[in-house]
C-alpha positions in Angstrom: -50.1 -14.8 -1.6 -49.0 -14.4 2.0 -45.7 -11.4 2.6 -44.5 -10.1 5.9 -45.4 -6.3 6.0 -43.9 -3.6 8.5 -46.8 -1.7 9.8 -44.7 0.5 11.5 -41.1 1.1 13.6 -42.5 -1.2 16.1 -39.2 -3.7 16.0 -39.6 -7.5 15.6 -42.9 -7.5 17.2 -44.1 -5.6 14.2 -44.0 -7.6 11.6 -47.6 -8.9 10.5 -48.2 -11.8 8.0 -50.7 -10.5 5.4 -52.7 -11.9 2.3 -52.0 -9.8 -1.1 -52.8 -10.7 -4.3 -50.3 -12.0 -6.6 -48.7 -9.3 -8.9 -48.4 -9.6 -12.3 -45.4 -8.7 -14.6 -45.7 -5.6 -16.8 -43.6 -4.7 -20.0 -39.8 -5.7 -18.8 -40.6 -7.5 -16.0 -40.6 -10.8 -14.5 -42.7 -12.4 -11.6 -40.2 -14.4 -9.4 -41.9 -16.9 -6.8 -39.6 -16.3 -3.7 -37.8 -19.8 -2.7 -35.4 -18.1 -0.3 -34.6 -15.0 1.9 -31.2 -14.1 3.6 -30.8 -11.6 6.7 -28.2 -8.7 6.8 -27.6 -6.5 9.9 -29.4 -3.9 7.9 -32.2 -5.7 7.8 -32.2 -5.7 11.4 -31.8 -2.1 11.8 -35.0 -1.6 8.8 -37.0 -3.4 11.5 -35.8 -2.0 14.7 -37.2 1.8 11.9 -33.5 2.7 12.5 -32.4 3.1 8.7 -33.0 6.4 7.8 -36.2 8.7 7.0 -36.8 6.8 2.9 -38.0 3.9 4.5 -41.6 3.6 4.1 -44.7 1.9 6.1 -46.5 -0.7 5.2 -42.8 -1.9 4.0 -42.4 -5.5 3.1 -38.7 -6.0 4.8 -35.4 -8.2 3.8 -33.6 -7.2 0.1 -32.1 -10.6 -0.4 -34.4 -13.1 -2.3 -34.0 -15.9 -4.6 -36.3 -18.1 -6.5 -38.1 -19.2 -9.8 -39.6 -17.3 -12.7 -43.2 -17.7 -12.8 -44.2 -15.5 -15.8 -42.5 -12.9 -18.0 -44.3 -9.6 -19.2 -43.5 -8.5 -22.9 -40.6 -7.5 -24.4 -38.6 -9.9 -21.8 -36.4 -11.8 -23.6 -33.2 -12.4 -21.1 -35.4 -14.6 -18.9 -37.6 -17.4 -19.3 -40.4 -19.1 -16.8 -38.8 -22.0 -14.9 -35.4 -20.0 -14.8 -33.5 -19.8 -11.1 -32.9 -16.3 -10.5 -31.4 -14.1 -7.5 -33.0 -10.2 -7.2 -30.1 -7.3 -7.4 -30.0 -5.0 -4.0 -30.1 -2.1 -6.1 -32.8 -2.5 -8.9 -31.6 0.4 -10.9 -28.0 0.7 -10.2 -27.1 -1.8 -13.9 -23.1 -0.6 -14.1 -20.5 1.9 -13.2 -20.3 4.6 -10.9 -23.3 4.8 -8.6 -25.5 8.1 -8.0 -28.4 9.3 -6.2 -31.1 8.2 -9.2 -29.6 4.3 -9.5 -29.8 4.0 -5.4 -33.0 5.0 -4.8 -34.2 1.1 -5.6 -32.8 -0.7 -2.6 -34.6 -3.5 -1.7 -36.5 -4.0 1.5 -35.6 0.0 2.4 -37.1 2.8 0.0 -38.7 -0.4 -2.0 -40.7 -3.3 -0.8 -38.4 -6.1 0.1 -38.5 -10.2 -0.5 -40.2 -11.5 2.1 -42.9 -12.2 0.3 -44.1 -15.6 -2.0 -44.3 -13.1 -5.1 -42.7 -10.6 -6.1 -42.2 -8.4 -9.4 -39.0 -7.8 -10.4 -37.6 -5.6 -13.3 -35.8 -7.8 -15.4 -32.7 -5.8 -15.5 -33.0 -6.3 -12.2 -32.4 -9.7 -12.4 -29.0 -12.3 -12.4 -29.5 -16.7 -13.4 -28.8 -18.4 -10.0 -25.9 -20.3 -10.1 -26.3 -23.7 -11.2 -24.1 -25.3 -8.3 -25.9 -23.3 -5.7 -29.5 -23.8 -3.9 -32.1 -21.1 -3.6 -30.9 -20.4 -0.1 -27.2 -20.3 -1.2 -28.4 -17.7 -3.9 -30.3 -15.7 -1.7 -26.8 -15.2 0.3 -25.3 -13.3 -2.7 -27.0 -10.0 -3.3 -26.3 -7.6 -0.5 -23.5 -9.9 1.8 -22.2 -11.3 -1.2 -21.3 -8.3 -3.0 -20.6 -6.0 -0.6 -17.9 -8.5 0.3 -16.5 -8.6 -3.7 -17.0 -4.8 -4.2 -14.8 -4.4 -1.1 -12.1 -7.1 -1.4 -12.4 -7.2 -5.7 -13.5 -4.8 -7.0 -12.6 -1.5 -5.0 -9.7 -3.1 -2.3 -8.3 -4.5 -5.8 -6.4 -7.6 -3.6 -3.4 -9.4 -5.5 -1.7 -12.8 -4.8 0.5 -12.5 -1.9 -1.4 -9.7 -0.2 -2.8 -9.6 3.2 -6.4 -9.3 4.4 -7.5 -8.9 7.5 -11.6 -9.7 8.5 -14.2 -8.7 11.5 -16.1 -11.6 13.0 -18.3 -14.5 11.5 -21.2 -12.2 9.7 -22.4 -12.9 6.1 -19.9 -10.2 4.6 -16.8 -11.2 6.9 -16.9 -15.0 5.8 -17.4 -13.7 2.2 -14.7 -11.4 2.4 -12.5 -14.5 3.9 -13.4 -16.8 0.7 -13.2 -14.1 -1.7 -9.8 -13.0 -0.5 -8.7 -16.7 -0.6 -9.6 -17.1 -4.0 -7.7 -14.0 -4.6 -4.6 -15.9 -3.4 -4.3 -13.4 -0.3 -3.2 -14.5 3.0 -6.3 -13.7 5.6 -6.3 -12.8 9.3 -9.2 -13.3 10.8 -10.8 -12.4 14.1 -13.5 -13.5 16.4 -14.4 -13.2 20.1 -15.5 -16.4 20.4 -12.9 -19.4 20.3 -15.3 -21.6 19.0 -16.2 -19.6 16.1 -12.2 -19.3 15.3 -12.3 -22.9 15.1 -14.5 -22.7 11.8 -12.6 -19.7 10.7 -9.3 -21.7 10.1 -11.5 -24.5 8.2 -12.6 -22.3 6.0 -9.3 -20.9 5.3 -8.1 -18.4 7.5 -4.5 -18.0 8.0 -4.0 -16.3 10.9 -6.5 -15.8 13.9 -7.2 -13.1 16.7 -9.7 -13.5 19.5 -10.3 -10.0 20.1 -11.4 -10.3 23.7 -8.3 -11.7 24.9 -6.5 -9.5 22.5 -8.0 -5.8 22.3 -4.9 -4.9 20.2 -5.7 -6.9 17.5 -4.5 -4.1 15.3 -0.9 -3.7 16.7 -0.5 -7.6 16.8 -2.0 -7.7 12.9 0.9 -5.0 12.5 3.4 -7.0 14.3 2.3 -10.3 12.1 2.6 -8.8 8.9 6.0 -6.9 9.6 4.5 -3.8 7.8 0.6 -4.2 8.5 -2.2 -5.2 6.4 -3.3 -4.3 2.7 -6.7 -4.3 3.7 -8.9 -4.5 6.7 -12.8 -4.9 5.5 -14.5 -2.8 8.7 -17.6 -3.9 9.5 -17.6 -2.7 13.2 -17.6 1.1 12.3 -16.1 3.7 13.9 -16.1 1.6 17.2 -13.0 -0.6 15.8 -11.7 2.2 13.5 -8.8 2.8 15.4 -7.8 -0.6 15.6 -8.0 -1.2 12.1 -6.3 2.0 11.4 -3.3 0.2 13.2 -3.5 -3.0 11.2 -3.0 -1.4 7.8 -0.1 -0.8 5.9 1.2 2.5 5.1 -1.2 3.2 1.5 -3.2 0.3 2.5 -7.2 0.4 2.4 -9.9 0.5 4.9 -12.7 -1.0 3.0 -15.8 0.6 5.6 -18.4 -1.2 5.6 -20.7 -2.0 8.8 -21.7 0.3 12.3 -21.6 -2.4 14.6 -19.2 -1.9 17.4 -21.5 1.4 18.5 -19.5 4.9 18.7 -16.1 6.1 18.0 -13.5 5.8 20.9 -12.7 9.8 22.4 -8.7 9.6 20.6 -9.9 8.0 17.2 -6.4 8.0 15.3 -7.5 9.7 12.2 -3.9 11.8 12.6 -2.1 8.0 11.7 -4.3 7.7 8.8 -3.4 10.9 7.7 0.5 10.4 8.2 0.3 6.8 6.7 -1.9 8.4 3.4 -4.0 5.4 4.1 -7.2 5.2 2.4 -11.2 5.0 4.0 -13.1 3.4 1.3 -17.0 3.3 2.0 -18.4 0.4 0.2 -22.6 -0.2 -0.3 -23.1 -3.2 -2.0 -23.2 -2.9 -5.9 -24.8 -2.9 -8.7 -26.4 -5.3 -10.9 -23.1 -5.8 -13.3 -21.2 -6.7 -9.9 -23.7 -9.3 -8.7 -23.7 -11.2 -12.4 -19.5 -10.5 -11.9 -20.1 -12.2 -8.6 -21.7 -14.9 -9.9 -19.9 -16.2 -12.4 -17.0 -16.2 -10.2 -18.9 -18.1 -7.9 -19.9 -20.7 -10.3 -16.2 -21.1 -11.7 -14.7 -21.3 -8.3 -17.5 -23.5 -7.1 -17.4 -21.5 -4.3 -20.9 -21.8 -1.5 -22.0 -19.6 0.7 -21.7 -20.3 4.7 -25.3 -20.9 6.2 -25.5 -20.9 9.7 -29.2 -21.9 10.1 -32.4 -22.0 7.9 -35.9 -21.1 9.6 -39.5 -21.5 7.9 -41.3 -18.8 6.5 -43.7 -18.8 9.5 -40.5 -18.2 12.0 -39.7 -15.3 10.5 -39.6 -13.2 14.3 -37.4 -16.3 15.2 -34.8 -15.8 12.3 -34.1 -12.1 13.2 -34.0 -12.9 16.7 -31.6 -15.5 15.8 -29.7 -12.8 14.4 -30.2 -10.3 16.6 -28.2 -12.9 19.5 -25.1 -12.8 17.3 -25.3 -16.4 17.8 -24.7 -17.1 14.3 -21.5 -17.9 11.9 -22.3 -17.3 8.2 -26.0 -16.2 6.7 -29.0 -16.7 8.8 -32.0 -18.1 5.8 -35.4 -18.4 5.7 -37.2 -21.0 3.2 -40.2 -19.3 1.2 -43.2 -21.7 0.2 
């Protein structure tokens, strides 16, 4: 089988296409052929070797992967060969709180990544692809997709009639944006590029900010709402912080997500959040119970990923430089096999 393997923190440049022999599936475990991988920023950074000292060389990058099962090892009974499947961020993180043992199986990081034909999964590991969804939809949902839900569902807790306000055209901003929707939530939505806030109001958003013209964006969210926000889902880090700090209600939540507006601002307003007893909620993905929640909210809602462009597994160095341009809107995809 052919992978992509990082030989070292060389960046893009890097990445080597190898042969390996296929894998075969132990007790409890299932060998998926890879149909589709999705990129997230982190990614990105695992390439660049700027995610932290567990990540490993010869790595095989990229934690979100769907495909078909090609062979089941014993004792698997949950999945059978033929079956669509998506791979969980977190391998051993199954339910409830997480800890220090149930994150140490993040795909693509301190384990060997997708972006490979084959790969052995545990089955536990493992959610059924939604039937209304293609392999590259799937491969949207593990890391974008429920970092979105564990932010805007499950930990930011959003109601009918509540407010929501999202950062940009990423994979977890435009998944943040649908899920809020289908929570009934009224969404303001921002976006430096005009054209991109064009798309933004046909996927549903209610209000929208350019924050170029508009570096306030927080005060003017404020000034919208009468009272600010309920949540702001931060994935620009401590660079936007303070603006986001503005934008939310007093009690309201920070859902902080994403380091991608570089470093904090010299008067970062942690004071206000103090006064207005708001609250900084650090979200990292999920676990396996929150992607199969995920999913079968997807597949009721008939809700689809947004897919900005799909490259072939030998364009690989393309896609992340695709990415890397912050050209897209929605999930940049590569098609395995």
């Amino acid at each position: 089988m052919k992978c992509y393997q990082l030989q070292g923190p060389d960046g893009i440049d890097g990445l080597a296409l190898v042969d390996k022999p296929v894998p075969q599936p132990g007790a409890g475990e299932v060998l998926v052929r890879l149909k589709a991988a999705t990129l997230n920023y982190r990614d990105l950074l695992t390439v660049k070797g700027g995610y932290g000292s567990r990540q490993k060389f010869p790595l095989v990058p990229v934690s979100d992967g769907a495909g078909v099962v090609e062979a089941v090892g014993t004792g698997v009974r949950s999945f059978a060969v033929g079956d669509r499947v998506v791979g969980s961020f977190f391998e051993n993180w199954l339910s409830g709180e997480p800890s220090e043992i149930k994150m140490r199986g993040a795909l693509g990081g301190s384990a060997d990544g997708v972006l490979t034909e084959y790969r052995v999964f545990p089955a536990h590991g493992l959610v059924k692809t939604p039937e209304h969804l293609s392999d590259v939809e799937a491969a949207a949902l593990p890391c974008a997709g429920v970092t979105a839900w564990s932010a805007v569902v499950k930990l930011g807790q959003i109601k009918p009639g509540q407010t929501v306000l999202t950062q940009g055209t990423g994979g977890v901003s435009l998944f943040a944006l649908q899920f809020a929707k289908m929570c009934g939530a009224r969404v303001i939505a921002t976006s430096s590029s005009d054209a991109k806030i064009e798309r933004l109001k046909a996927l549903g958003a209610d209000v929208t900010l350019n924050y170029r013209t508009t570096p306030d964006w927080g005060k003017k969210a404020r000034d919208l709402t009468g009272h600010g926000v309920d949540l702001v889902v931060e994935v620009g880090g401590v660079g936007t912080l303070n603006e986001s700090i503005r934008a939310v209600r007093i009690g309201g939540t920070i859902a902080f997500i994403g380091v991608l507006a570089g470093p904090p601002p010299a008067d970062l307003r942690l004071p206000l959040m103090v006064m207005q007893q708001q609250r900084l909620q650090g979200v990292t993905v999920g676990s396996v119970e929150d992607l199969q929640a995920l999913a079968d909210a997807t597949a009721q809602s008939r809700m689809k990923p947004v897919i900005d462009r799909t490259f072939p597994f030998g364009q690989v160095k393309e896609a992340f430089a695709h990415m890397a341009s912050g050209a897209h809107f929605g999930k940049v995809a590569i098609a395995i096999g």
